[in-house]
Backbone atoms as SQL, in Angstrom:
CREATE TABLE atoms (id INTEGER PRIMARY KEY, chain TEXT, resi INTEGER, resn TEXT, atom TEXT, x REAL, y REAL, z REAL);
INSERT INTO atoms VALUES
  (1, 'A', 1, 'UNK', 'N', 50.246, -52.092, -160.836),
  (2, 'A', 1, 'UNK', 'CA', 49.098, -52.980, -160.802),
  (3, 'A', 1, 'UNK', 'C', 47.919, -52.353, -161.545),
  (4, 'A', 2, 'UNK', 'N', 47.902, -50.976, -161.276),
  (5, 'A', 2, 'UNK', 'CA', 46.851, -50.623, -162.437),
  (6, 'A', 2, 'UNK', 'C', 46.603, -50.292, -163.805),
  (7, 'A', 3, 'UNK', 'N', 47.785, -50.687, -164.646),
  (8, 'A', 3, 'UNK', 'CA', 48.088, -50.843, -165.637),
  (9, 'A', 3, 'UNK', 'C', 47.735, -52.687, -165.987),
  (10, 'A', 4, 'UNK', 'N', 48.129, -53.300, -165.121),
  (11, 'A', 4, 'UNK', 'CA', 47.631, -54.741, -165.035),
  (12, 'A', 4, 'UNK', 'C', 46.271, -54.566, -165.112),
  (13, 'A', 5, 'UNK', 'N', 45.706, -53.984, -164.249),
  (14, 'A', 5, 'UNK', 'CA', 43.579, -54.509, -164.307),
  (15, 'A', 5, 'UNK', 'C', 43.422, -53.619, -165.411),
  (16, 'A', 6, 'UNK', 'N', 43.788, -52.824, -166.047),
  (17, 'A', 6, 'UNK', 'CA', 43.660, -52.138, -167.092),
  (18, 'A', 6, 'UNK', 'C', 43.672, -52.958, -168.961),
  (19, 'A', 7, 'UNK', 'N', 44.744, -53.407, -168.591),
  (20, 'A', 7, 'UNK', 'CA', 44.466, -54.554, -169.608),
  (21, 'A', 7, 'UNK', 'C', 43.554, -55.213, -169.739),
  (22, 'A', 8, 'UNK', 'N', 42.895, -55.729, -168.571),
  (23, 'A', 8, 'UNK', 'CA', 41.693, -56.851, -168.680),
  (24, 'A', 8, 'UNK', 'C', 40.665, -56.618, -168.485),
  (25, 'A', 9, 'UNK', 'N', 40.463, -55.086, -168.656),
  (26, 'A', 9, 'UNK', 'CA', 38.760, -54.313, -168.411),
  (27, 'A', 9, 'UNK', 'C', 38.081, -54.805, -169.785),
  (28, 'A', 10, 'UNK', 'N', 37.218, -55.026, -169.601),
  (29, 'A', 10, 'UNK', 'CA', 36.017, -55.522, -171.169),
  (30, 'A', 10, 'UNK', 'C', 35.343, -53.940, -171.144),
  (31, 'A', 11, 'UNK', 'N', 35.082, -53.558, -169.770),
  (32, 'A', 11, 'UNK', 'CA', 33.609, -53.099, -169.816),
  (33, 'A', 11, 'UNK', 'C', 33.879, -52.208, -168.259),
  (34, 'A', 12, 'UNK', 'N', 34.019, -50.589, -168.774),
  (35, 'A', 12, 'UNK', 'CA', 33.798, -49.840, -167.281),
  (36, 'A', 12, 'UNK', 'C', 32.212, -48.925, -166.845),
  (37, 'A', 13, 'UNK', 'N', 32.100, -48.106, -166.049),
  (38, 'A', 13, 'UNK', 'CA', 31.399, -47.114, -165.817),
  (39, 'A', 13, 'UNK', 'C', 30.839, -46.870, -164.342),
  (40, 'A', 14, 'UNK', 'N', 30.598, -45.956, -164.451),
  (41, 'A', 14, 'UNK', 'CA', 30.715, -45.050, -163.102),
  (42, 'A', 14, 'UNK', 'C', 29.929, -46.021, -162.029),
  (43, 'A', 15, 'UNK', 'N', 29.700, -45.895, -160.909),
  (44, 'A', 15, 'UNK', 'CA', 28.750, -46.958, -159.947),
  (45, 'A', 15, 'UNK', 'C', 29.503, -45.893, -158.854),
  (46, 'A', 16, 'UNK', 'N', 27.856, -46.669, -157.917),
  (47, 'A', 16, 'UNK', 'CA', 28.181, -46.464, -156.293),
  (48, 'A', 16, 'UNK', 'C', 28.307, -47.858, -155.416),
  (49, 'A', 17, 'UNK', 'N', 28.705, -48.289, -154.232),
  (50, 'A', 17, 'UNK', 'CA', 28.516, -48.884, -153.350),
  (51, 'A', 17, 'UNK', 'C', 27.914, -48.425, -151.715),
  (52, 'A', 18, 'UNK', 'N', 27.460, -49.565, -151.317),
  (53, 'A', 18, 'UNK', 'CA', 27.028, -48.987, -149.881),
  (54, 'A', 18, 'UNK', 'C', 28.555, -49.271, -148.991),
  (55, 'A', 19, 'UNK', 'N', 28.935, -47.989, -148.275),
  (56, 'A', 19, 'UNK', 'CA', 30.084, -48.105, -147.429),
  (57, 'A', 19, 'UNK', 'C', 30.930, -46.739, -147.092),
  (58, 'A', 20, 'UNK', 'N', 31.823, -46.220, -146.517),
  (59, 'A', 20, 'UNK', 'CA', 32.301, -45.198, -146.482),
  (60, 'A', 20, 'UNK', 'C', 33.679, -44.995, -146.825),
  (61, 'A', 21, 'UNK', 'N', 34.183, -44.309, -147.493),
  (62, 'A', 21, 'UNK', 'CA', 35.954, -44.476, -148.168),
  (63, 'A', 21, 'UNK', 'C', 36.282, -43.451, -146.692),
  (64, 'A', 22, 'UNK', 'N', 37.847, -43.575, -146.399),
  (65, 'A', 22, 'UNK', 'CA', 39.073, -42.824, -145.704),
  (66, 'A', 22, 'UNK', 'C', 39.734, -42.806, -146.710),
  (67, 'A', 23, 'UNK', 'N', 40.553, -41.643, -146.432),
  (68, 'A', 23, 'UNK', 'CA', 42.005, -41.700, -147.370),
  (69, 'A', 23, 'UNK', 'C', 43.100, -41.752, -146.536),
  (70, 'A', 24, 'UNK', 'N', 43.932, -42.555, -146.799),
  (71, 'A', 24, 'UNK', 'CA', 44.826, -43.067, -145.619),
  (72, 'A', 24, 'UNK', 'C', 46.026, -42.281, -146.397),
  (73, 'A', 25, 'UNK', 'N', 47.367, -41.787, -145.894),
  (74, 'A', 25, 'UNK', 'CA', 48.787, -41.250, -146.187),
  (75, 'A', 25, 'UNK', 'C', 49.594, -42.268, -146.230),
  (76, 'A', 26, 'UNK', 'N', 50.042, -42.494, -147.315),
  (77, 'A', 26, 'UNK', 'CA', 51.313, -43.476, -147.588),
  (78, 'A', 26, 'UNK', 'C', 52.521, -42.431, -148.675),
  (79, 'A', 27, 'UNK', 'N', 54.061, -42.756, -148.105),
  (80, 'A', 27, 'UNK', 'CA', 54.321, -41.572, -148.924),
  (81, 'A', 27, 'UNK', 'C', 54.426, -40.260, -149.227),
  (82, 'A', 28, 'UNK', 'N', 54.154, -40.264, -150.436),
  (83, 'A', 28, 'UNK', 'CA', 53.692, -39.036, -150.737),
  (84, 'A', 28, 'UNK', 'C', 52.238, -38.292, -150.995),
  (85, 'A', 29, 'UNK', 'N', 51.798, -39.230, -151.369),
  (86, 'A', 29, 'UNK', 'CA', 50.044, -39.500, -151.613),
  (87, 'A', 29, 'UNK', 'C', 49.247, -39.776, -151.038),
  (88, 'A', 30, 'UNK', 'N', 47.945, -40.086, -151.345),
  (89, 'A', 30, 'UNK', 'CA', 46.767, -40.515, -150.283),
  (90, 'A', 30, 'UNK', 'C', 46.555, -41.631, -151.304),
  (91, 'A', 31, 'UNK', 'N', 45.983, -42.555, -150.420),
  (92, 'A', 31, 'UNK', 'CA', 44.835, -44.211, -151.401),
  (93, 'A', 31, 'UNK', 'C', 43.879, -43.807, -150.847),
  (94, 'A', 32, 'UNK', 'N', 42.420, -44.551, -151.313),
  (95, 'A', 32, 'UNK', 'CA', 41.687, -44.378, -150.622),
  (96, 'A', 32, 'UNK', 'C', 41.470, -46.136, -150.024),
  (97, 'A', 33, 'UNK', 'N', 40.319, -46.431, -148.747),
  (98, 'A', 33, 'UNK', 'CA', 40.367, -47.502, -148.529),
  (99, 'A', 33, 'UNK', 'C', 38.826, -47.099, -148.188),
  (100, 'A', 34, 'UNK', 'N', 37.985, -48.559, -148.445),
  (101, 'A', 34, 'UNK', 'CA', 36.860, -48.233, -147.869),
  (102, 'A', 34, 'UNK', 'C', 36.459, -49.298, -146.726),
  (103, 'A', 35, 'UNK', 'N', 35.485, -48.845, -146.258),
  (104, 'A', 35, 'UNK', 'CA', 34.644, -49.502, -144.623),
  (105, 'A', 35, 'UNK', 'C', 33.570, -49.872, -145.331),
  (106, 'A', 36, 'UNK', 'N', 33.098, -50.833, -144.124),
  (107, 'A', 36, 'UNK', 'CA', 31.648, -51.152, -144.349),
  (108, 'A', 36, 'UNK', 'C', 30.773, -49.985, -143.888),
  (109, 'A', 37, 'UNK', 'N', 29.757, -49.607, -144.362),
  (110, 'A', 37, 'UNK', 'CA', 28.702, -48.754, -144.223),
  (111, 'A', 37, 'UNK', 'C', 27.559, -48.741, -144.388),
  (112, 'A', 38, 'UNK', 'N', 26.233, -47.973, -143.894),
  (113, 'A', 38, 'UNK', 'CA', 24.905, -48.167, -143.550),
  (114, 'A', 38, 'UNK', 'C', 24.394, -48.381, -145.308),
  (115, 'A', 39, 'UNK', 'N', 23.718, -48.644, -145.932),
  (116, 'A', 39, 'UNK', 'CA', 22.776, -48.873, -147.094),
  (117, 'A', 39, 'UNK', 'C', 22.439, -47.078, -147.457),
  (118, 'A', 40, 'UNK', 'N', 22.798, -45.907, -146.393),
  (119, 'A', 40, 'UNK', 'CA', 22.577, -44.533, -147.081),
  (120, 'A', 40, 'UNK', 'C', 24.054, -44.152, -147.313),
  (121, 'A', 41, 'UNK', 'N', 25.056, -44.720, -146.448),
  (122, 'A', 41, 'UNK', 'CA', 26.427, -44.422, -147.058),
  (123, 'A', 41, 'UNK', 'C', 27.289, -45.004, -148.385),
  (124, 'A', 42, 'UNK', 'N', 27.123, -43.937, -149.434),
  (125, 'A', 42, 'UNK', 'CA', 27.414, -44.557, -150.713),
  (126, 'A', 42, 'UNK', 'C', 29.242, -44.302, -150.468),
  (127, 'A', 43, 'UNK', 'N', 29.813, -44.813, -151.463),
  (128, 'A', 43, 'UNK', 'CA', 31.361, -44.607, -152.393),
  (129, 'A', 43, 'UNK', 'C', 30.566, -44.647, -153.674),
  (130, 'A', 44, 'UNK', 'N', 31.947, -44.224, -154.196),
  (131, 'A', 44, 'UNK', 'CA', 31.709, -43.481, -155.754),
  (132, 'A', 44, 'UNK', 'C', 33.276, -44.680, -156.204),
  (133, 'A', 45, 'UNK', 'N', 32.516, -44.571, -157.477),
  (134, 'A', 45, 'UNK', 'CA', 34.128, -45.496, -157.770),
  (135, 'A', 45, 'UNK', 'C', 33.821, -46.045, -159.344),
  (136, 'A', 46, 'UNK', 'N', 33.985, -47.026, -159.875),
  (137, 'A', 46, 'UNK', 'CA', 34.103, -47.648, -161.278),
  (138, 'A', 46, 'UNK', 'C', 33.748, -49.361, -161.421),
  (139, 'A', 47, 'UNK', 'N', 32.365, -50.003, -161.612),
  (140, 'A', 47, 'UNK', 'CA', 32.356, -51.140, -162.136),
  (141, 'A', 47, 'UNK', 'C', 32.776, -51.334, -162.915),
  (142, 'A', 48, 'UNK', 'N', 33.653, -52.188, -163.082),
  (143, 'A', 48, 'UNK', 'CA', 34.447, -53.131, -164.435),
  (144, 'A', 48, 'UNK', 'C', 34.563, -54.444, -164.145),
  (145, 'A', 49, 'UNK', 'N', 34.170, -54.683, -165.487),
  (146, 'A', 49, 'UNK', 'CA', 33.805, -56.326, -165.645),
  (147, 'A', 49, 'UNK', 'C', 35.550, -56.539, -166.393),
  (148, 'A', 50, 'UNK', 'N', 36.145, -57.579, -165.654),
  (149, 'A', 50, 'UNK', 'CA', 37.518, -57.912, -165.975),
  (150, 'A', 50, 'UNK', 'C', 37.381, -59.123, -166.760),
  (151, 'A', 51, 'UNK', 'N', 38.422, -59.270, -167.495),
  (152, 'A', 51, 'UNK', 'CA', 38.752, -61.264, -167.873),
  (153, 'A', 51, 'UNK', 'C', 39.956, -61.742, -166.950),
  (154, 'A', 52, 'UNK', 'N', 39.700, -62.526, -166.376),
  (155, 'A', 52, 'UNK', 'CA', 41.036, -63.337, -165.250),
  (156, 'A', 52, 'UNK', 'C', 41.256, -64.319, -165.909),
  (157, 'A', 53, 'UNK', 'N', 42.129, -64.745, -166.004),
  (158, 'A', 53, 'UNK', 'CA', 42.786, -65.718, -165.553),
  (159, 'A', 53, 'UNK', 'C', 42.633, -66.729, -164.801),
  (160, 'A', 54, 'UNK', 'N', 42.940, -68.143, -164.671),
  (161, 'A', 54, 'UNK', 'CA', 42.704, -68.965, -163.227),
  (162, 'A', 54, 'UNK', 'C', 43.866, -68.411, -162.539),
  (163, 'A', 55, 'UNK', 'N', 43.884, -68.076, -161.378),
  (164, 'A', 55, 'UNK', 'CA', 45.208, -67.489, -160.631),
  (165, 'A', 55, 'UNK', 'C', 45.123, -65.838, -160.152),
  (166, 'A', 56, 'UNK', 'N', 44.534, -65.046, -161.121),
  (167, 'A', 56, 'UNK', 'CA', 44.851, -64.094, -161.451),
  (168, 'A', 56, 'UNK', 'C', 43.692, -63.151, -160.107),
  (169, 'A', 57, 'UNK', 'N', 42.460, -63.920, -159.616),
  (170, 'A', 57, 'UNK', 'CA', 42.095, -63.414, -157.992),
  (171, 'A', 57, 'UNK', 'C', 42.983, -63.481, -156.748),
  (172, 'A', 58, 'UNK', 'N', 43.908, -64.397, -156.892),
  (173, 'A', 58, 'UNK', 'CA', 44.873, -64.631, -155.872),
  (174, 'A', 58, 'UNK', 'C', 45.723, -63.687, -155.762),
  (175, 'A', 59, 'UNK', 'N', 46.389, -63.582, -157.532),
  (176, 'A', 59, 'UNK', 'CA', 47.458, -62.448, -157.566),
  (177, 'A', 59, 'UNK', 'C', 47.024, -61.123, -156.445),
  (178, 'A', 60, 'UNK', 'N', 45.613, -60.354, -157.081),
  (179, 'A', 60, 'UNK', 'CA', 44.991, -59.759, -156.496),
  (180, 'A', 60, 'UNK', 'C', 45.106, -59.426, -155.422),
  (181, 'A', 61, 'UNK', 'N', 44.564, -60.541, -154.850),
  (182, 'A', 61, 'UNK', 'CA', 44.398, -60.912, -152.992),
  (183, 'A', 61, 'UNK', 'C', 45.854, -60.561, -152.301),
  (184, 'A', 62, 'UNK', 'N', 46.590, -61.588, -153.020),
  (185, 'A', 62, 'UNK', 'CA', 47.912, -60.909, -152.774),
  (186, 'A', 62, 'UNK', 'C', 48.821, -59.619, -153.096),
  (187, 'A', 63, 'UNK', 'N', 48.132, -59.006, -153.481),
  (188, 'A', 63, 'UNK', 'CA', 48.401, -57.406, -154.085),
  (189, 'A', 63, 'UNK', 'C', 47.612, -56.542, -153.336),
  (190, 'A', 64, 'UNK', 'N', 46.832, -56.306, -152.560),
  (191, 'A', 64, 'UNK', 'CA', 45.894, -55.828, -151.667),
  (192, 'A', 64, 'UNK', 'C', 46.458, -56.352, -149.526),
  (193, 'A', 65, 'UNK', 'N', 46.985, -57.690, -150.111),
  (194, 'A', 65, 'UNK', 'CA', 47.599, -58.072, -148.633),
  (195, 'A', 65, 'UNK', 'C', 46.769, -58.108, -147.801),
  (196, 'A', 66, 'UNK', 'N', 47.018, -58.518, -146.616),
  (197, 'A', 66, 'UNK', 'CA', 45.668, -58.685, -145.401),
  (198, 'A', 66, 'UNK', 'C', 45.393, -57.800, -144.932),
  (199, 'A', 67, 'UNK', 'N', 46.110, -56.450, -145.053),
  (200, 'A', 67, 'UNK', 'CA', 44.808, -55.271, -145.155),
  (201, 'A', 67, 'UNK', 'C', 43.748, -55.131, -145.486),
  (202, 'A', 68, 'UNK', 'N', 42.899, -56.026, -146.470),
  (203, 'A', 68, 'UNK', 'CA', 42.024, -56.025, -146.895),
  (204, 'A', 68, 'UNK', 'C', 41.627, -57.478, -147.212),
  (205, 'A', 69, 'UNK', 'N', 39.993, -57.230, -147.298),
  (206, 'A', 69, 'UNK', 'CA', 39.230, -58.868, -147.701),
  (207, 'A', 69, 'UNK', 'C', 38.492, -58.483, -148.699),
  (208, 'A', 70, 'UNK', 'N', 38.269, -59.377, -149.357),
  (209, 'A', 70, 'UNK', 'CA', 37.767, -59.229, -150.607),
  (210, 'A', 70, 'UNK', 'C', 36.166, -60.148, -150.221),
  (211, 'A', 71, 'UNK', 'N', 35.172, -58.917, -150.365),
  (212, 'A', 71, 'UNK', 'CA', 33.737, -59.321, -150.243),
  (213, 'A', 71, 'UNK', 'C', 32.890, -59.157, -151.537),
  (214, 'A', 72, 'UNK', 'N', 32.105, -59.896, -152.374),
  (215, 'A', 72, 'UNK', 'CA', 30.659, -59.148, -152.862),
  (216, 'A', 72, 'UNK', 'C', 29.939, -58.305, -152.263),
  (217, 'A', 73, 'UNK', 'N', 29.838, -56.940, -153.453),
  (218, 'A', 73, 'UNK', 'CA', 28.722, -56.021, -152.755),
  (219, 'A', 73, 'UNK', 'C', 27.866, -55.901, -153.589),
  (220, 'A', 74, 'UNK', 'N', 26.777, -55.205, -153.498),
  (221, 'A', 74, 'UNK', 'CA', 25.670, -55.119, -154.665),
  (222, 'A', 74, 'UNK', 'C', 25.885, -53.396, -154.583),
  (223, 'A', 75, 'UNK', 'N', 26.225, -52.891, -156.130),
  (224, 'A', 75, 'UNK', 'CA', 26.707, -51.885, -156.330),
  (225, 'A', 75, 'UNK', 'C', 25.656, -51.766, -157.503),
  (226, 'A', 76, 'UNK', 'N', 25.455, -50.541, -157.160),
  (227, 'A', 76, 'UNK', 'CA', 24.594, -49.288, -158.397),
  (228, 'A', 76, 'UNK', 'C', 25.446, -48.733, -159.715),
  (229, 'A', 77, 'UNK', 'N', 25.163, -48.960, -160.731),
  (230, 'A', 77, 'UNK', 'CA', 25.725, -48.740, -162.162),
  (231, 'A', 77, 'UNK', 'C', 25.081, -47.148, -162.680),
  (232, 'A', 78, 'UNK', 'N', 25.526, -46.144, -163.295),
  (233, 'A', 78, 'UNK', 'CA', 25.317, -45.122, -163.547),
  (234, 'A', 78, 'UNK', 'C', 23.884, -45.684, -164.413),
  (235, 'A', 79, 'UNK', 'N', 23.648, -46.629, -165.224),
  (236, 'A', 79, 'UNK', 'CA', 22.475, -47.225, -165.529),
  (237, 'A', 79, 'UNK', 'C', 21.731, -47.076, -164.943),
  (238, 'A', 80, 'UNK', 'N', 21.466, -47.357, -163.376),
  (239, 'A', 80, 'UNK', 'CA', 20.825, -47.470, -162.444),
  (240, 'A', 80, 'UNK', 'C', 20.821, -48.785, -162.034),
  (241, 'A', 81, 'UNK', 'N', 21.038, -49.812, -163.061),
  (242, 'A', 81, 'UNK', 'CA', 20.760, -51.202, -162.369),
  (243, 'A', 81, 'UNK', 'C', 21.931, -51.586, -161.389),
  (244, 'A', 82, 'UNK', 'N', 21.417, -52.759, -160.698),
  (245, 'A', 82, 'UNK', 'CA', 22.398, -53.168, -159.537),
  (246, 'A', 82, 'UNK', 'C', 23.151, -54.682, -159.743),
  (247, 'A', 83, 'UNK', 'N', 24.336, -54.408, -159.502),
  (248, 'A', 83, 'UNK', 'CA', 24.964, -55.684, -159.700),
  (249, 'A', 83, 'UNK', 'C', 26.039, -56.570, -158.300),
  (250, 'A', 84, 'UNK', 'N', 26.321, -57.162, -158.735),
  (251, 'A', 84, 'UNK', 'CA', 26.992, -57.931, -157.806),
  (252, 'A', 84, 'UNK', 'C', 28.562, -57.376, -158.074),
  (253, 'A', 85, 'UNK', 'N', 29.382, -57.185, -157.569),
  (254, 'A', 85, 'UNK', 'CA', 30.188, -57.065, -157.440),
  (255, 'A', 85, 'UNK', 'C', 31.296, -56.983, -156.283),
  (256, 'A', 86, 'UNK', 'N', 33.131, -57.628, -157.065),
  (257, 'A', 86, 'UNK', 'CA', 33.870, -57.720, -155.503),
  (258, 'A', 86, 'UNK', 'C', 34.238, -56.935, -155.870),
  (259, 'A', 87, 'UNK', 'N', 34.873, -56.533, -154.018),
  (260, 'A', 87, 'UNK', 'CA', 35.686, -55.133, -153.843),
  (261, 'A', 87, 'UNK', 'C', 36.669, -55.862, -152.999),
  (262, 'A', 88, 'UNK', 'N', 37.560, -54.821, -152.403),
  (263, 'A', 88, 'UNK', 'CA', 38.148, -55.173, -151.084),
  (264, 'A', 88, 'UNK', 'C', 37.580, -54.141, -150.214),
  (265, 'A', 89, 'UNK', 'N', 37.283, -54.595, -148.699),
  (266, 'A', 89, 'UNK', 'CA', 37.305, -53.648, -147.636),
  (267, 'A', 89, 'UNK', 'C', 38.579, -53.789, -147.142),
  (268, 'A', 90, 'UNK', 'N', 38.855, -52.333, -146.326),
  (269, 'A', 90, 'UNK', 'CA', 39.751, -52.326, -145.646),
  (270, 'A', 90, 'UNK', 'C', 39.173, -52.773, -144.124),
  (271, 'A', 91, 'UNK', 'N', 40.862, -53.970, -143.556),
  (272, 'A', 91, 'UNK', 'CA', 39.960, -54.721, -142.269),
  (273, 'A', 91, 'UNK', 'C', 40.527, -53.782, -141.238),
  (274, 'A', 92, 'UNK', 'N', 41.648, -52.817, -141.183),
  (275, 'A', 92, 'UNK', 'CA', 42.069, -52.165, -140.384),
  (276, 'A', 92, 'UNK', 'C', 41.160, -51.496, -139.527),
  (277, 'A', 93, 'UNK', 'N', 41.366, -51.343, -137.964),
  (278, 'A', 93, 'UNK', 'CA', 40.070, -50.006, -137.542),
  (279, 'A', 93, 'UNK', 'C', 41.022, -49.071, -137.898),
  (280, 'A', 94, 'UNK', 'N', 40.091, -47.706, -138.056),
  (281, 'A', 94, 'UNK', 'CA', 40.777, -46.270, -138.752),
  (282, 'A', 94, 'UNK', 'C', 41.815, -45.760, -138.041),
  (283, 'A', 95, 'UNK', 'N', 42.942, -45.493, -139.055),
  (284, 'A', 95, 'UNK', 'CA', 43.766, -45.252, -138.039),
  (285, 'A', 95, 'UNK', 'C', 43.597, -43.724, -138.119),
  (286, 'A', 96, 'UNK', 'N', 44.714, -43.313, -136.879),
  (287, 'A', 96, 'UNK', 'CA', 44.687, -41.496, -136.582),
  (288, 'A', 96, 'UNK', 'C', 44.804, -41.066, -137.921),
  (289, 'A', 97, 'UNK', 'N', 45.890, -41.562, -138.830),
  (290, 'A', 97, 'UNK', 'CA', 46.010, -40.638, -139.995),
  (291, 'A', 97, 'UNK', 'C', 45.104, -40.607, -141.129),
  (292, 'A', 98, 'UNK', 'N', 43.901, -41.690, -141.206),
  (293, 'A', 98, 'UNK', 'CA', 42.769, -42.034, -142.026),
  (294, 'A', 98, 'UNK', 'C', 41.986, -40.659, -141.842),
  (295, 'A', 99, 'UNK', 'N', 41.987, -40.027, -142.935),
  (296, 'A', 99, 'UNK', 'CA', 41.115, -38.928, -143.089),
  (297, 'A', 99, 'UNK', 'C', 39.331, -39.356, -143.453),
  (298, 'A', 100, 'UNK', 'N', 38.147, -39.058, -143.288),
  (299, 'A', 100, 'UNK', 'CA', 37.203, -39.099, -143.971),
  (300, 'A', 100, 'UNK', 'C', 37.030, -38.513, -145.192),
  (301, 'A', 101, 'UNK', 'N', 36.594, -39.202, -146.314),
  (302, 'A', 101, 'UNK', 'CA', 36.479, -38.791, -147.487),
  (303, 'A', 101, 'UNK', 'C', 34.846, -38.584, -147.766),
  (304, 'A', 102, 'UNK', 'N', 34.446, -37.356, -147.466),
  (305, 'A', 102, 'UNK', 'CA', 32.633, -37.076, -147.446),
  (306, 'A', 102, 'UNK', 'C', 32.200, -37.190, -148.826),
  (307, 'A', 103, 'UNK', 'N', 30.783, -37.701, -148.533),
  (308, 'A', 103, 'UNK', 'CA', 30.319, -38.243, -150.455),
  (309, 'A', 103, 'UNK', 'C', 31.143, -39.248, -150.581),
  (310, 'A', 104, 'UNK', 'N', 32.131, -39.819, -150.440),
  (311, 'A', 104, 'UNK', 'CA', 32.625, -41.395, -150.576),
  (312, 'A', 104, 'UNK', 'C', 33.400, -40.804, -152.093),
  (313, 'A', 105, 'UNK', 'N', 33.404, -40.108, -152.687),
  (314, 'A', 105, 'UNK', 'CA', 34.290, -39.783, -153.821),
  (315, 'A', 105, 'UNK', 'C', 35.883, -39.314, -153.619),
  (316, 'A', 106, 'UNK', 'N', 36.913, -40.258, -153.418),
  (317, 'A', 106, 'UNK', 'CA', 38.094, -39.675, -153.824),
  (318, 'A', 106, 'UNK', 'C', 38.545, -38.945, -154.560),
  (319, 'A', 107, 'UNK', 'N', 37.923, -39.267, -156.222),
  (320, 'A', 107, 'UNK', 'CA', 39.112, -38.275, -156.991),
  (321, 'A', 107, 'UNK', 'C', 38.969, -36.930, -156.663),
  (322, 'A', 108, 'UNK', 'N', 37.273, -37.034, -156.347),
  (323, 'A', 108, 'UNK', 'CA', 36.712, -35.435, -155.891),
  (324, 'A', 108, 'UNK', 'C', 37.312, -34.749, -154.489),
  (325, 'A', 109, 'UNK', 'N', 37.534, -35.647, -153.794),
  (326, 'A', 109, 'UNK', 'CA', 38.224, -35.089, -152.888),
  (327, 'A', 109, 'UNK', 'C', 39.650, -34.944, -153.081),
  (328, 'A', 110, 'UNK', 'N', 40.405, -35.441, -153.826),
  (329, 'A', 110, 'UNK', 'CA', 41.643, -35.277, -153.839),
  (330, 'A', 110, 'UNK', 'C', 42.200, -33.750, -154.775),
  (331, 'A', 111, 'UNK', 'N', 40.755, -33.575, -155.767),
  (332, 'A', 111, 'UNK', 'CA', 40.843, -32.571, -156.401),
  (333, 'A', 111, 'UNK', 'C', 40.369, -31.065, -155.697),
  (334, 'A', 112, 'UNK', 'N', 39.731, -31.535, -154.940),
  (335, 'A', 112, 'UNK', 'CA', 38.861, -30.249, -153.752),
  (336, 'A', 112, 'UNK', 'C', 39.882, -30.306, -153.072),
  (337, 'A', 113, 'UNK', 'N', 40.636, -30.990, -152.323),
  (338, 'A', 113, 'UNK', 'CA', 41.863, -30.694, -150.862),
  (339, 'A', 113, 'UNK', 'C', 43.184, -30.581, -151.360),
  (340, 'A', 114, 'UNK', 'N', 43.361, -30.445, -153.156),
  (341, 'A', 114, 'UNK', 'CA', 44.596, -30.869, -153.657),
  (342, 'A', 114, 'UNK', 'C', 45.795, -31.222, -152.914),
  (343, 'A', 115, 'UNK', 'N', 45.355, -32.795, -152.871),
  (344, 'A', 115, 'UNK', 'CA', 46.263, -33.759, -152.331),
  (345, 'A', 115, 'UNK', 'C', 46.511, -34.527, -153.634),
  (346, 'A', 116, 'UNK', 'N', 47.373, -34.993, -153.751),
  (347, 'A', 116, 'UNK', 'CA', 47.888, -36.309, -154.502),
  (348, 'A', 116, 'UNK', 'C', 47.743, -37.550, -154.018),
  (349, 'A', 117, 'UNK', 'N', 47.528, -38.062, -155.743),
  (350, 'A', 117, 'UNK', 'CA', 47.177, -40.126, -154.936),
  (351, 'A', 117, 'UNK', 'C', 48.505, -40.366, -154.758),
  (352, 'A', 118, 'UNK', 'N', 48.535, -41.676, -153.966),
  (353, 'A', 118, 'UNK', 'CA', 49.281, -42.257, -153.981),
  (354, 'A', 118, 'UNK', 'C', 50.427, -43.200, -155.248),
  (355, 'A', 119, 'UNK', 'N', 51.494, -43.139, -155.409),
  (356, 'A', 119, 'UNK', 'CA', 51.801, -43.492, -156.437),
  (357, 'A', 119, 'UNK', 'C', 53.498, -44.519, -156.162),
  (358, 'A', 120, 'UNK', 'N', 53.438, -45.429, -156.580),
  (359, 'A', 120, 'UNK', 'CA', 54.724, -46.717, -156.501),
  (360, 'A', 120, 'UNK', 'C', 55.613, -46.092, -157.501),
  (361, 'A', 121, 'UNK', 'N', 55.137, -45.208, -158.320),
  (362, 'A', 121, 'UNK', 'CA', 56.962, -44.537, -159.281),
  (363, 'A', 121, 'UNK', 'C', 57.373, -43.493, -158.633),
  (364, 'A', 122, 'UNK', 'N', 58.227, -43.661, -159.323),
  (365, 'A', 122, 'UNK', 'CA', 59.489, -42.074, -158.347),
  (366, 'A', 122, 'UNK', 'C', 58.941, -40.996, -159.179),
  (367, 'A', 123, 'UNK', 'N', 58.820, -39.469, -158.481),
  (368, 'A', 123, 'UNK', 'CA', 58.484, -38.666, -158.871),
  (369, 'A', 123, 'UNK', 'C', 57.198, -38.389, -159.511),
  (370, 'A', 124, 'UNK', 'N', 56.365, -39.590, -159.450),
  (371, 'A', 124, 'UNK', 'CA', 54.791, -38.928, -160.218),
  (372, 'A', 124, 'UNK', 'C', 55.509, -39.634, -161.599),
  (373, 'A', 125, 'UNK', 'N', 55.832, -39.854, -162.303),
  (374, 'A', 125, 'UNK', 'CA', 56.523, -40.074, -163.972),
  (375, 'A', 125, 'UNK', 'C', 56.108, -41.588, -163.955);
């Protein structure tokens, strides 16, 4: 799937949101998932402006599953300006194996605790 939204990026760069990421264990890897959180709890992550498709939010929706809802947030652009943007939250409450991810940055944490993401191919390849 991320080779899919990859195709249809116009336009990326760095941003924050208000909310707090976990990294949950699936596998072999960690995902991260995020919560709702106070207006001082940021995530770290990537605005990208996509081209869809008619259909192609559903696919989505259905690629994310009812683990998650898909809300507008107003997210901070390394610009500084603020935009609208959807995400998914995760609707789960945390489970035991949901780690906290401090600073809301995954890759940084995955690179500080060297853990691996999560990954749908065999072997990492």
């Amino acid at each position: 799937m991320g080779n899919w939204v990859a195709e249809r990026v116009d336009h990326a760069q760095p941003a924050t949101a208000p909310g707090r990421l976990v990294a949950v264990r699936s596998g072999d890897g960690w995902y991260p998932a995020m919560l709702p959180g106070h207006a001082v709890q940021r995530c770290r992550g990537t605005l990208a402006k996509l081209t869809l498709s008619p259909g192609d939010l559903t696919l989505l929706d259905r690629y994310e599953g009812s683990e998650y809802r898909r809300v507008a947030l107003r997210v901070r652009g390394e610009d500084g300006r603020l935009a609208c943007a959807m995400t998914y939250l995760w609707r789960t409450t945390k489970e035991p194996s949901a780690l906290a991810v401090p600073g809301g940055d995954f890759l940084g944490w995955l690179a500080r605790t060297r853990r691996r993401a999560f990954t749908t191919l065999r072997n990492g390849a």
